[in-house]
N, C-alpha and C positions, 0 to 999 in steps of 0.2 A: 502789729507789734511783734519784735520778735521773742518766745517763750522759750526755756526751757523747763520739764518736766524730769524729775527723775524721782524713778519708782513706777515700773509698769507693771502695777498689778491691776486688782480692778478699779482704783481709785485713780491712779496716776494714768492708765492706757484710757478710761472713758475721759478724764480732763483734758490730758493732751489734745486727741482724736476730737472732741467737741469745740474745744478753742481753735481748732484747724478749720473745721468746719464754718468757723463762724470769721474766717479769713485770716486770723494770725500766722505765722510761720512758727513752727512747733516742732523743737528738737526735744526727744524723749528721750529717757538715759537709764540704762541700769548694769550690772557690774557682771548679769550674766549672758554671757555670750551666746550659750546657744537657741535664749529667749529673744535674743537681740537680731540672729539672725534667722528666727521662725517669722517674726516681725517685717522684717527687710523682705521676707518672700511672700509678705500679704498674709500669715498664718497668722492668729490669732490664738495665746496659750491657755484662756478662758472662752467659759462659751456663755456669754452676753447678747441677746438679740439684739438685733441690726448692728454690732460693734463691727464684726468685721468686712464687713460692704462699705462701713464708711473708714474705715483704716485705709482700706487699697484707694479708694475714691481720693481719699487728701494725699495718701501719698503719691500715687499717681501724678497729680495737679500740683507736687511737689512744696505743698505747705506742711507734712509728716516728714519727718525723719525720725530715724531712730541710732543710736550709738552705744559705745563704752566707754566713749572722750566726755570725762566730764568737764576736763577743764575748755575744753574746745564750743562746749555747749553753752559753759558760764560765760567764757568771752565774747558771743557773738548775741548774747540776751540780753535783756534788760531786766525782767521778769523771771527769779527761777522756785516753781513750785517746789517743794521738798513732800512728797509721795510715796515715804517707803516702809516696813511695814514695822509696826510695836506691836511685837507677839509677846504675850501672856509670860510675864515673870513666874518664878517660881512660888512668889505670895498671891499672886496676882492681879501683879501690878501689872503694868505697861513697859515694858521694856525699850528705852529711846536709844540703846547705843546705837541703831541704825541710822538715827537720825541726827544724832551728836557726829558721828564720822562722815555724813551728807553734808552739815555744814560747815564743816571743819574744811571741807574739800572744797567747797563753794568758795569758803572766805580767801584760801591758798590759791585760787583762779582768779580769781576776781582783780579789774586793771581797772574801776571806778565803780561808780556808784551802780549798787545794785536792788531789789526791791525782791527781798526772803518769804517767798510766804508758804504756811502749813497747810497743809493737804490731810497729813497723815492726823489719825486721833492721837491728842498724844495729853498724859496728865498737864493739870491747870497749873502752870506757871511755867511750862515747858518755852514759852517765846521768851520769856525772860533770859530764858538760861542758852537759848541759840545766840541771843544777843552777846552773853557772855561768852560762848566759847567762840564766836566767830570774833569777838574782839581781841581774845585771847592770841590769833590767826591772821588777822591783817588790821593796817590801817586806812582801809578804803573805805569811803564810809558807805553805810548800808542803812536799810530801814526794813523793820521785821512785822508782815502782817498773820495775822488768826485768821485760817479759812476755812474752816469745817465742815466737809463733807454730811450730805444728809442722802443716800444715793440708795436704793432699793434695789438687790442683785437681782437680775432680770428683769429690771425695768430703770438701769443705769441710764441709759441712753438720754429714754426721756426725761427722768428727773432731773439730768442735768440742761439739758436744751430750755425744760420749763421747770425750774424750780418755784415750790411752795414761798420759798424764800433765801438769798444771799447774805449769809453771817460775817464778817467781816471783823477784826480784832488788830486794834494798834492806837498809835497816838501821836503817828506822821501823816500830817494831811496830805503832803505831795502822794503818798504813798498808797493809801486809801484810796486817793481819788484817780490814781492808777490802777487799782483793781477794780475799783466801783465799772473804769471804764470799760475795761474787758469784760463783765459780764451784763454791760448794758443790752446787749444783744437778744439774753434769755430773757426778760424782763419785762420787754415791751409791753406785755397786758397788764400792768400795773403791781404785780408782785414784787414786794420790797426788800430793798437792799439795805441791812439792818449795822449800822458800824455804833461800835462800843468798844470798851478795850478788852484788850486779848486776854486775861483770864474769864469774863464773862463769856466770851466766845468761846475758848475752850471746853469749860461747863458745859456750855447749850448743848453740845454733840452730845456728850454723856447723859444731859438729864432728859433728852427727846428719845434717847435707847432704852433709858434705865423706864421712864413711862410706856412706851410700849411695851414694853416687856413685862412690866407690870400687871397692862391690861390683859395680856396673855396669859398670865401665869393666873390670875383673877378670876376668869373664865372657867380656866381648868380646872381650878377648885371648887368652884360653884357646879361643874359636869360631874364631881365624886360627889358632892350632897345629892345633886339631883336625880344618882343613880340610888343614892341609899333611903330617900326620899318619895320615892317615884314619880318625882316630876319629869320634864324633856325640856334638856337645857337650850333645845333647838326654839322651844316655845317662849320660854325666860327671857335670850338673847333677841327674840323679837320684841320683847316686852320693854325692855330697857332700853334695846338702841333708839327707840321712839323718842330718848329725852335726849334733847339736846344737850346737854350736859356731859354725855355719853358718846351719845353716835354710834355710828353701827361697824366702825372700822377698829382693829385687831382685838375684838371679842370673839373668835369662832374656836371652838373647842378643838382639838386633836391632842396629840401625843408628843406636844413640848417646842420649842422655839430651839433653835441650832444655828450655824453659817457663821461668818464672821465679824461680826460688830456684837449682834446680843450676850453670850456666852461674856465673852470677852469684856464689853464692856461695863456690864455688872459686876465681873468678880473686880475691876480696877475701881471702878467707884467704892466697892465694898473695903478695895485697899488701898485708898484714900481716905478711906475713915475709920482706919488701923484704932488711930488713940480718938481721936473726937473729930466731931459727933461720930458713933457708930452707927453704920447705916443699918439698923432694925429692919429695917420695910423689906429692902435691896435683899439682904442674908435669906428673906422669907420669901419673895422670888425669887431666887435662885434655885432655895430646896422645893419650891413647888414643883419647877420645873426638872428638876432632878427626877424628882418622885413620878410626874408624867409622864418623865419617857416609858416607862415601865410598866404604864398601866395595861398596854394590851398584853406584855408575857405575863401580867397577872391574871387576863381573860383567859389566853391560852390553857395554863393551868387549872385554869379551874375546871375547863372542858375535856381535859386531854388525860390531866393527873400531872404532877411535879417532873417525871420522867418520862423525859420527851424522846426517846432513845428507840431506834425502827419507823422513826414518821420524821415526813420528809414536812415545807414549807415554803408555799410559794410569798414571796414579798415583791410587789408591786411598788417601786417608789423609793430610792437610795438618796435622792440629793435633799437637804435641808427643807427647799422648797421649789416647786417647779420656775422651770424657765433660767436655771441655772444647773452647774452641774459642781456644785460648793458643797460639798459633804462636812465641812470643820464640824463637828457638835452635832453632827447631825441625829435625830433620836433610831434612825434606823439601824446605826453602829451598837446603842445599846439594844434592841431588840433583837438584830441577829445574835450578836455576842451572848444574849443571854439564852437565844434555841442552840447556839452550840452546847455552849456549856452544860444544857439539859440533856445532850445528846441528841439534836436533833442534823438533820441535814435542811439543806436551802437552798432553793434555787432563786434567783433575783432578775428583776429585769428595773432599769431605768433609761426614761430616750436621752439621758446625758449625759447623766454619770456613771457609768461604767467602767470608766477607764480611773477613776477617780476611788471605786470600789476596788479595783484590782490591789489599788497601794496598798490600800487598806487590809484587805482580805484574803489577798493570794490566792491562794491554791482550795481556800477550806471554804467556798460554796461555790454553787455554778452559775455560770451567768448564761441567761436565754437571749437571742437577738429582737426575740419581739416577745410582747409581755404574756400572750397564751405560750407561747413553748416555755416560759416559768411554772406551765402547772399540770401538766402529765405525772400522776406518781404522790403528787401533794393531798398531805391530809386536809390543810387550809390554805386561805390566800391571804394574806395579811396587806391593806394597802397603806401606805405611810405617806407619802408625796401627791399631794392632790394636783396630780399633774392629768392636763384636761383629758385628753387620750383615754384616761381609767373613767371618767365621768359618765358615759356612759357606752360600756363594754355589752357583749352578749352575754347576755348571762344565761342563758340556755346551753350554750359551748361551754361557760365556767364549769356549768355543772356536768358537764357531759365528761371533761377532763380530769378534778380536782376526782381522789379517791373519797373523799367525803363531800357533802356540800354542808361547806360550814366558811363562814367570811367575816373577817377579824379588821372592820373598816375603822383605819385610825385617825380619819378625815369626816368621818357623819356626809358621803358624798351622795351614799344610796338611801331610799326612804323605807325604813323597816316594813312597812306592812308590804308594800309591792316584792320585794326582798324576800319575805316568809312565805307569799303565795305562791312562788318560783319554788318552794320545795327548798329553802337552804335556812341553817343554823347563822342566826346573823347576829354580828354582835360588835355595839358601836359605845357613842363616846358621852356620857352623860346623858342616853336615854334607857329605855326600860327595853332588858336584852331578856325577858322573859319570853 
């Protein structure tokens, strides 16, 4: 079948690139050029494992392409994804103009029948209103499906090739059972392809963000009781995921949820329920996780004193979470930001975002090429990103480098006691930092 896709971020570059993979003919499309032509040279502008080995692979075997013709794209498809991104309004909301001038453009190419379907998260009743403004734009007729993304950054590839499950949103059966067809391919071990209409579909992206996120933000506040309590939230979280009703998946304590769907998709759900119902629950994860990020500069100080000014800090760990190099929200921006502000200095090391921290941080900390040369000079190490590499470090060399031995784990990766008989001040996340 032939596709087009436009919007090559991490949504629309892993959908294209996977439907190619799975034999379609697959034109990607987006408005900026010099992404369009990092693509064309096998460069890949996120770092997603295994994505870009299979980007050069299909295009090579010439089922990828990539352009800035979008009308060239819509003519020669039958199929055209809309992938592009609803960054956080100023209430925050979802912001669709990207996607309103996507289909505006579609409908203005378009020479017959074509099959519209959403990629991007975008608020519940958004298919409605593409219907409306592409009818607004042609009289070719079209049929508009809900496909919402459930994709896990650094672990896109596979989610997509094996999804948990296919959501699907409309109330054209030719159409449905046009997309059913293309992702009959991921499916084959019997995980279901779920069709309902397209505000239900919409929702589901939001309410599967808004509960993880939940269960995260949950956690983290049961790790402040546990330190004030002196239980070990490490022990709790065994306790609980034993029920099935639970499960032992996004309960682990750290220092707050970040990257691009969580943040984002709770404050829109929160601004979706402006006038009614107001989301209560959602407002209260959200300030959990506000409040989280913050809890190791409030270790810091406790150890150091409020003025952090002549001490330096090594941080281990920039990107959201490992295996990506997606800083949006990430809690390590408010932790450095707040040892600056104390006066302090930083040295950082992450194996992926780096370049990603530069935007961010310029010139006002230093960056190390491997994660020991972060810690010559440093009063502490602060780890943020339980990216494997940090999992199990020398800590013999830590302390031989760091000017104090003292470790500000914001992952609970190392085991306190083994930690304290190494001769170091360790101090983690809902357990007893006594």
């Amino acid at each position: 079948m032939n596709l087009a896709v436009v919007g090559t971020g991490y949504v629309g570059l892993v959908a294209g690139t996977c439907f190619a993979e799975s034999g379609n003919d697959v034109t990607c499309v987006d408005i900026d050029e010099q992404k369009i032509s990092m693509l064309k040279g096998g460069k890949v502008p996120i770092y997603e494992p295994g994505l870009e080995e299979m980007v050069r692979r299909n295009a090579a075997e010439q089922r990828l392409s990539f352009t800035t013709d979008l009308d060239g794209a819509v003519k020669k498809s039958s199929v055209i994804f809309i992938a592009v991104g609803t960054p956080q309004g100023p209430n925050g909301d979802a912001n669709t103009d990207h996607v309103r001038a996507t289909a505006k453009g579609i409908a203005n190419a378009m020479d017959g029948f074509r099959i519209i379907v959403t990629k991007s998260t975008v608020p519940v009743g958004t298919a409605d209103r593409i219907q409306q403004w592409m009818t607004e734009e042609t009289s070719h007729p079209f049929a508009v499906v809900s496909n919402p993304e459930f994709l896990k950054e650094g672990a896109a590839v596979e989610d997509f090739m094996k999804p948990d499950r296919v959501v699907l949103g409309g109330d054209n059966t030719e159409a449905l059972e046009a997309v059913k067809e293309l992702y009959e391919p991921f499916v084959r071990t019997g995980n279901p392809i779920l069709v309902m209409d397209s505000r239900s579909a919409e929702m589901s992206k939001y309410a599967a963000n808004a509960m993880l996120a939940t269960k995260i933000s949950f956690i983290n506040e049961i790790s402040r009781l546990c330190e004030t309590k002196g239980a070990d939230v490490g022990e709790v979280r065994r306790a609980i995921a034993l029920d099935r009703r639970i499960g032992p998946h996004f309960i682990f304590p750290g220092v707050g949820y970040g990257g691009s769907c969580f943040p984002k998709d709770i404050r829109a759900m929160i601004s979706m329920g402006e006038d009614e119902p107001e989301m209560v629950l959602l407002k209260a994860v959200e300030k959990v996780n506000q409040r989280q990020k913050g809890i190791l500069i409030e270790k810091v100080t406790r150890h150091f004193g409020a003025d952090l000014a002549g001490l330096t800090f090594a941080v281990w760990g920039l990107a959201f979470k490992p295996r990506t190099d997606d800083m949006r929200d990430a809690p390590s921006i408010t932790v450095i930001e707040a040892l600056l502000k104390a006066g302090a200095k930083v040295q950082a090391f992450d194996p992926e975002a780096m370049g990603e921290a530069k935007k961010i941080f310029a010139d006002r900390i230093q960056y190390a090429n491997r994660n020991y040369e972060a810690l010559p000079g440093a009063a502490a190490l602060l780890v943020l990103t339980e990216w494997n590499e940090f999992r199990r470090p020398d800590f013999v060399r830590i302390k031989q480098l760091l000017e104090h031995p003292v470790i500000f784990d914001g992952r609970n990766l190392y085991d306190p006691t083994d930690i304290r008989r190494l001769g170091f001040q360790y101090y983690s996340i809902g357990r007893n930092d006594g």
